[in-house]
VOLUM-697986 format. One record per atom (N, C-alpha, C): residue in one letter; atom name; z, x, y. Coordinates in steps of 0.001 Angstrom, whole numbers. Atoms other than C-alpha are relative to their C-alpha. Layout:
<sites>
<site A; CA; <Z; X; Y>>
...
</sites>
This chain:
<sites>
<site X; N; <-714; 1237; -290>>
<site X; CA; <150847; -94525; -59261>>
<site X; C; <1474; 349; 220>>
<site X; N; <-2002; -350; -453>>
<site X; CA; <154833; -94291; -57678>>
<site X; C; <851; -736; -1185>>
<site X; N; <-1216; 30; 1485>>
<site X; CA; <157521; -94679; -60209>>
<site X; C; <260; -1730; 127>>
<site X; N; <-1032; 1641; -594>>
<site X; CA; <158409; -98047; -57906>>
<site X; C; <-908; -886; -626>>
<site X; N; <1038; 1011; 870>>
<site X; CA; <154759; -99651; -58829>>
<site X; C; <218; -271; -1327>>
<site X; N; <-86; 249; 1218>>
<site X; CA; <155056; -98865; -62520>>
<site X; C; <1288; -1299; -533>>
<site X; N; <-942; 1641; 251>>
<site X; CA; <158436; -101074; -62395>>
<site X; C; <-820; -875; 144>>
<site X; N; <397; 1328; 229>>
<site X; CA; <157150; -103609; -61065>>
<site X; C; <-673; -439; -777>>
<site X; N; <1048; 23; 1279>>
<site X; CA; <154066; -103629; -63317>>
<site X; C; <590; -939; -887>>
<site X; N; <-415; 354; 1012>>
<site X; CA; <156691; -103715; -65822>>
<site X; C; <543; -1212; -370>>
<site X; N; <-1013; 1189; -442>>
<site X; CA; <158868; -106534; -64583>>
<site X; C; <-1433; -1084; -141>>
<site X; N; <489; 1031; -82>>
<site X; CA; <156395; -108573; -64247>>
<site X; C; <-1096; -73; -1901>>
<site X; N; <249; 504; 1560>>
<site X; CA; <154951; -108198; -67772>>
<site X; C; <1533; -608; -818>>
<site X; N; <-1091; 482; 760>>
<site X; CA; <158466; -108719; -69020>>
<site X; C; <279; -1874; 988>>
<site X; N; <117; 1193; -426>>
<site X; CA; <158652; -111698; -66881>>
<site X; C; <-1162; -1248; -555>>
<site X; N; <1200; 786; 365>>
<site X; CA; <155471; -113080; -67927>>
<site X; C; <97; -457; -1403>>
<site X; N; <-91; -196; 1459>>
<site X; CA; <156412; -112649; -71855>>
<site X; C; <1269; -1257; 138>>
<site X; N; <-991; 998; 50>>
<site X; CA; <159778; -114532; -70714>>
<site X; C; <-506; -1339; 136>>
<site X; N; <375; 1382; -183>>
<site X; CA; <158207; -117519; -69076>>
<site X; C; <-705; -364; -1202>>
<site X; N; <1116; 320; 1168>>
<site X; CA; <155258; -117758; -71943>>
<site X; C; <1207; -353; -1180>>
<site X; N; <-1175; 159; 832>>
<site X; CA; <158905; -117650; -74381>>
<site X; C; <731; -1504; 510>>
<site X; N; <-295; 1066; -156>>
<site X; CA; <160066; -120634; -72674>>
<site X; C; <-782; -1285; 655>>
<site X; N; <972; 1195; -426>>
<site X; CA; <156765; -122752; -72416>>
<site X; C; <-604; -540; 1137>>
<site X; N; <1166; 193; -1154>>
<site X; CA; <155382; -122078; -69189>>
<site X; C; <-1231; 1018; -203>>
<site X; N; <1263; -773; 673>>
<site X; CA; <151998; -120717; -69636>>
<site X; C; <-604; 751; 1290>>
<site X; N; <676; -379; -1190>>
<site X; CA; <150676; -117896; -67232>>
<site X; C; <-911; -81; -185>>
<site X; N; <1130; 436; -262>>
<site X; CA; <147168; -118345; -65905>>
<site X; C; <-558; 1115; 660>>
<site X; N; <28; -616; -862>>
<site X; CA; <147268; -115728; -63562>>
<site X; C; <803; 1102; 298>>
<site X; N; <-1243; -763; -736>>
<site X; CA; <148843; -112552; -62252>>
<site X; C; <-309; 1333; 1101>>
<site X; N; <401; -1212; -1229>>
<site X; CA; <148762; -110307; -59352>>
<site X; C; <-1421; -308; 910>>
<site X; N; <1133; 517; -907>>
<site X; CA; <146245; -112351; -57506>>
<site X; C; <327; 61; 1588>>
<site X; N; <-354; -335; -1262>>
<site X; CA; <145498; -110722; -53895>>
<site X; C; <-1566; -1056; 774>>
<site X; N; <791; 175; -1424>>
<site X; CA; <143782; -112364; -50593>>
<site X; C; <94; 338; 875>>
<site X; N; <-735; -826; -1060>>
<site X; CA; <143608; -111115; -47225>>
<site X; C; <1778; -802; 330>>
<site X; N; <-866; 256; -1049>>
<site X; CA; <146758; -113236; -46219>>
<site X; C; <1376; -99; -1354>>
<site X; N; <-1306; -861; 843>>
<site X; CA; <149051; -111582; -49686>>
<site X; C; <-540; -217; -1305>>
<site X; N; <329; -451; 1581>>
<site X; CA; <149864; -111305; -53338>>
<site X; C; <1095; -1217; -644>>
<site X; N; <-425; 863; 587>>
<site X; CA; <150907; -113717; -55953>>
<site X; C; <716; 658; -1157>>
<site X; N; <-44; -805; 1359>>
<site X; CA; <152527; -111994; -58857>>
<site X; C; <-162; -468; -1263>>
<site X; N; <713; 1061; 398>>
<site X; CA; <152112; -114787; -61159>>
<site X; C; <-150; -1399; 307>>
<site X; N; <146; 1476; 12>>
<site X; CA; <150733; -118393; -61322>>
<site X; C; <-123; -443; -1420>>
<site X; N; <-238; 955; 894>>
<site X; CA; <151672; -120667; -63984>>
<site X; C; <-105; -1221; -31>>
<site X; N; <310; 1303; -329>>
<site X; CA; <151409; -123920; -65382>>
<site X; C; <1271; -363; -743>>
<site X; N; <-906; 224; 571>>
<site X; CA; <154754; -125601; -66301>>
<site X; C; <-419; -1873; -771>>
<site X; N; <903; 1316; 168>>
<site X; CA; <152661; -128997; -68091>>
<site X; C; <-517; -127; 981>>
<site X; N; <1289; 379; -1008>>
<site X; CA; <150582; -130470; -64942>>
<site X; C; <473; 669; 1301>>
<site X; N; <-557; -278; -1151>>
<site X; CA; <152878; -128565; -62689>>
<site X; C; <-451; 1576; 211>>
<site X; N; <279; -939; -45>>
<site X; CA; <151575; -125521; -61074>>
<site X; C; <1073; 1308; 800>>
<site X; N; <-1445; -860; -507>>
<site X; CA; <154054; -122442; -60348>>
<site X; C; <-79; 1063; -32>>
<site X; N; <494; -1461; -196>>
<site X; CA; <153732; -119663; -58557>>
<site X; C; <1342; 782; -102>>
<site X; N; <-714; -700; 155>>
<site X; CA; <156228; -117027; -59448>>
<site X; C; <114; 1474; 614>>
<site X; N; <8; -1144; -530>>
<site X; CA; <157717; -114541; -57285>>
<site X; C; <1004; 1460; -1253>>
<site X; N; <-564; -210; 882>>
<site X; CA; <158887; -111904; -59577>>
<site X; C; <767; 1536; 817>>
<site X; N; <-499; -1169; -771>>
<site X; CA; <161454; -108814; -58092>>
<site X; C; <698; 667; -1197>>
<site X; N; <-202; -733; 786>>
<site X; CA; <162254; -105600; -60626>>
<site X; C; <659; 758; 641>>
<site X; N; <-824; -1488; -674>>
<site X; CA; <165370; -102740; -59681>>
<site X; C; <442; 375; -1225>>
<site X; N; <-536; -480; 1352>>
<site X; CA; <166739; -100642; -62284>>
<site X; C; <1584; 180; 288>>
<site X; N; <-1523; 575; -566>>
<site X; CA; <170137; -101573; -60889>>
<site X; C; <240; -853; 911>>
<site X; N; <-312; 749; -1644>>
<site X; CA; <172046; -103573; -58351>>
<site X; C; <941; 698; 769>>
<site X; N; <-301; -350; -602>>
<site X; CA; <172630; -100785; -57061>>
<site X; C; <136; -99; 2204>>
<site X; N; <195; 502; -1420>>
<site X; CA; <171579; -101824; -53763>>
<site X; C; <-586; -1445; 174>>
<site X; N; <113; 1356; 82>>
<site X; CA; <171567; -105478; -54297>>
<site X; C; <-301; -648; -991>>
<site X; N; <959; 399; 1004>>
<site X; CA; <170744; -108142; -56706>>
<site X; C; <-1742; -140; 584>>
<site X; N; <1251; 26; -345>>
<site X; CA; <167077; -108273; -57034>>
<site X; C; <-1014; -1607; 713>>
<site X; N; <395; 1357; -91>>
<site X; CA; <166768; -111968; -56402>>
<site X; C; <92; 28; 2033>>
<site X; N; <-208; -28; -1763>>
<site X; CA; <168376; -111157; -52468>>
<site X; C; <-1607; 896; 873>>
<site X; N; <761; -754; 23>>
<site X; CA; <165250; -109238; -52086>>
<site X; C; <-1340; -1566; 360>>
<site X; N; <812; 1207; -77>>
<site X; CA; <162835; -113012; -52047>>
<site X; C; <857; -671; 1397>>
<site X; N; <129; 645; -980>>
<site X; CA; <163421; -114266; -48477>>
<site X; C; <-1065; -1336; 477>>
<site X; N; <720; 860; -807>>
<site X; CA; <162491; -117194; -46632>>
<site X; C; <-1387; -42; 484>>
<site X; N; <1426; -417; -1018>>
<site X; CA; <159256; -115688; -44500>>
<site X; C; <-1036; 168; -1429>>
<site X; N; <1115; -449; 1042>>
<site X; CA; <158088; -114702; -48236>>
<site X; C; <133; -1603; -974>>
<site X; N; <377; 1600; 124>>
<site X; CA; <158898; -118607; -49529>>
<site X; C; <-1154; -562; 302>>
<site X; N; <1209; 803; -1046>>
<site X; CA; <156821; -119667; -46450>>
<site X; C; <-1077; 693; -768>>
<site X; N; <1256; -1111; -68>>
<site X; CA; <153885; -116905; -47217>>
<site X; C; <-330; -1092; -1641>>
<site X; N; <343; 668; 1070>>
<site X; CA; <153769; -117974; -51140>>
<site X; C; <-438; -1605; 78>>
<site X; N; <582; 1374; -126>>
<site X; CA; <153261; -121783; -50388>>
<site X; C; <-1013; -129; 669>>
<site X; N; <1033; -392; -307>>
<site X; CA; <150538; -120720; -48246>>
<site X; C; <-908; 594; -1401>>
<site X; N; <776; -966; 1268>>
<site X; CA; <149047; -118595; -51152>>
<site X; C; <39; -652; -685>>
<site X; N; <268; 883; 998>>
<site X; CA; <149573; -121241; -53579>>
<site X; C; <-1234; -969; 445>>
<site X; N; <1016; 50; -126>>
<site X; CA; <147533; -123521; -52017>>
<site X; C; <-1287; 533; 425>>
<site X; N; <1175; -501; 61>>
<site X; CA; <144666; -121198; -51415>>
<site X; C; <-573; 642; -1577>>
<site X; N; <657; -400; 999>>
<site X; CA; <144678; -119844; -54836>>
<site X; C; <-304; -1060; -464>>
<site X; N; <946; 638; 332>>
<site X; CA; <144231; -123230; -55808>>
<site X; C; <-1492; -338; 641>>
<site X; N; <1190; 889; -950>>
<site X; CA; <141582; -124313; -53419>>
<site X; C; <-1259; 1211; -886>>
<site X; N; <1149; -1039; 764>>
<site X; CA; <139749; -120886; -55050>>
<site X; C; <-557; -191; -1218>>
<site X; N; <-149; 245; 1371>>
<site X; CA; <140404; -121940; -58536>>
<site X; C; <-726; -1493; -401>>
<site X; N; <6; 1232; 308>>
<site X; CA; <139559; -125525; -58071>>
<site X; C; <937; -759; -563>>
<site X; N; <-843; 446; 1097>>
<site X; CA; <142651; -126103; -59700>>
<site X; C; <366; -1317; 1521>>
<site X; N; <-788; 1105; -334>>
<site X; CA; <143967; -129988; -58538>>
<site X; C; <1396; 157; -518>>
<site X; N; <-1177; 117; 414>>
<site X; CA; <147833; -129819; -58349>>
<site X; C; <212; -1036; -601>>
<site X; N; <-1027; 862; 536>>
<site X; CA; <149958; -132070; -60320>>
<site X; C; <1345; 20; 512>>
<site X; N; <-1050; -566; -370>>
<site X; CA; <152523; -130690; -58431>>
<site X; C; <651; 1640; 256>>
<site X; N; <-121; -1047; 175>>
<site X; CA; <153886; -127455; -57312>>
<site X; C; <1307; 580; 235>>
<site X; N; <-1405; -176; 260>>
<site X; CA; <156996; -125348; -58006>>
<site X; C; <-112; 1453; 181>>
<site X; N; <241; -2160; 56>>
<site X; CA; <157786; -121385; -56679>>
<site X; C; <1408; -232; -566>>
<site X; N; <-928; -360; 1170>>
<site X; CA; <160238; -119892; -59206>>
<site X; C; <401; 1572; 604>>
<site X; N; <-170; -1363; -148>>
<site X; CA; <161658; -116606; -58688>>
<site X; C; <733; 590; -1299>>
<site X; N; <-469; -727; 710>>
<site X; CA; <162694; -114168; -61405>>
<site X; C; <239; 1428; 377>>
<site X; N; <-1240; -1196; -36>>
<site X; CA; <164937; -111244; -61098>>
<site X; C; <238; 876; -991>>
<site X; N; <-455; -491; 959>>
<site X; CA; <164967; -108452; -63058>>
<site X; C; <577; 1208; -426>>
<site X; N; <-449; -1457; -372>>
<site X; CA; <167045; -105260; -63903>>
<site X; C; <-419; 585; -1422>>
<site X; N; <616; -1048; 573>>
<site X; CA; <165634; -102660; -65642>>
<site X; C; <353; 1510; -515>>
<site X; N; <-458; -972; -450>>
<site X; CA; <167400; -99915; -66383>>
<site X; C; <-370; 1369; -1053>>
<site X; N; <882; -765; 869>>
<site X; CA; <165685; -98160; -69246>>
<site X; C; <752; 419; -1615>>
<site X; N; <-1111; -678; 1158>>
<site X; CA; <168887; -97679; -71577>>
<site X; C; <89; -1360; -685>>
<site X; N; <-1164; 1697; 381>>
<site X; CA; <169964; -101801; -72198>>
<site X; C; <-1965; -499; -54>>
<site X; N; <1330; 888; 19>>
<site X; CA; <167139; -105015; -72496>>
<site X; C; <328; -133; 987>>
<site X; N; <127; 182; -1383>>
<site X; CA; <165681; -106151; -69460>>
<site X; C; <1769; -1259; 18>>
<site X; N; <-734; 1244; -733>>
<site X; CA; <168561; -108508; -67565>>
<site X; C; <-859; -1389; 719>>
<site X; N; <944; 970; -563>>
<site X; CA; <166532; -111725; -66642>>
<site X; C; <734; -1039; 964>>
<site X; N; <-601; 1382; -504>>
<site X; CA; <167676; -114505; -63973>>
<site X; C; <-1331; -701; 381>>
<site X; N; <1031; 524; -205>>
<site X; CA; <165048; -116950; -63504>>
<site X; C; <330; -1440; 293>>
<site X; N; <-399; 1288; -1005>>
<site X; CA; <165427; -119835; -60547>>
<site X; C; <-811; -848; 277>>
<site X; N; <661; 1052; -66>>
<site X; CA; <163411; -122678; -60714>>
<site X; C; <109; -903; 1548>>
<site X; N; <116; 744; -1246>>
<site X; CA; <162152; -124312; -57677>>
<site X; C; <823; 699; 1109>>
<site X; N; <-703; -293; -920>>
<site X; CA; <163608; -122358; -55004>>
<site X; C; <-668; -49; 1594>>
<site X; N; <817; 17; -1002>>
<site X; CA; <160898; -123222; -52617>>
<site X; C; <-443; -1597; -58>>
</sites>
């Protein structure tokens, strides 16, 4: 596995531990179809929220949040509703989140985490 996967891996367990810490409950994570990848889905009460999650072990070459574009907005709201339609899950509503995280192996993770940015 490349050094880059294992981040992410990581990021997104530390992400997942964060949200579950502030009462959104994951359901889901790293769910692929042919048309992409989800890294997690959550439920924030009846609201369902797919979370894009981006890991660097610096900003050295950017924050990690500049890294979640538009084209990948669009793509995830696609992918949300198909993972529900798979799941059977009925929205209550739906919310993409992005979390940001730096990593750098010496300090605790750095977390930013943006609600609704989609």
């Amino acid at each position: 596995m490349k050094a880059k996967d294992v981040l992410g891996q990581s990021g997104e367990r530390v992400a997942a531990d964060y949200l579950e810490d502030k009462g959104i409950r994951v359901i889901d994570s790293n769910w692929r179809c042919p048309a992409g990848e989800i890294d997690l889905v959550a439920l924030d009460g009846a609201e369902l929220v797919i979370v894009e999650v981006k890991t660097r072990r610096s900003r050295r070459y950017g924050d990690p949040l500049e890294a979640v574009t538009a084209a990948k907005l669009a793509r995830l709201r696609t992918l949300a509703v198909l993972w529900a339609r798979e799941h059977r899950h009925v929205m209550g509503g739906l919310r993409i989140d992005a979390v940001g995280i730096i990593m750098d192996g010496r300090t605790e993770p750095h977390i930013d985490h943006l609600k609704g940015v989609a």
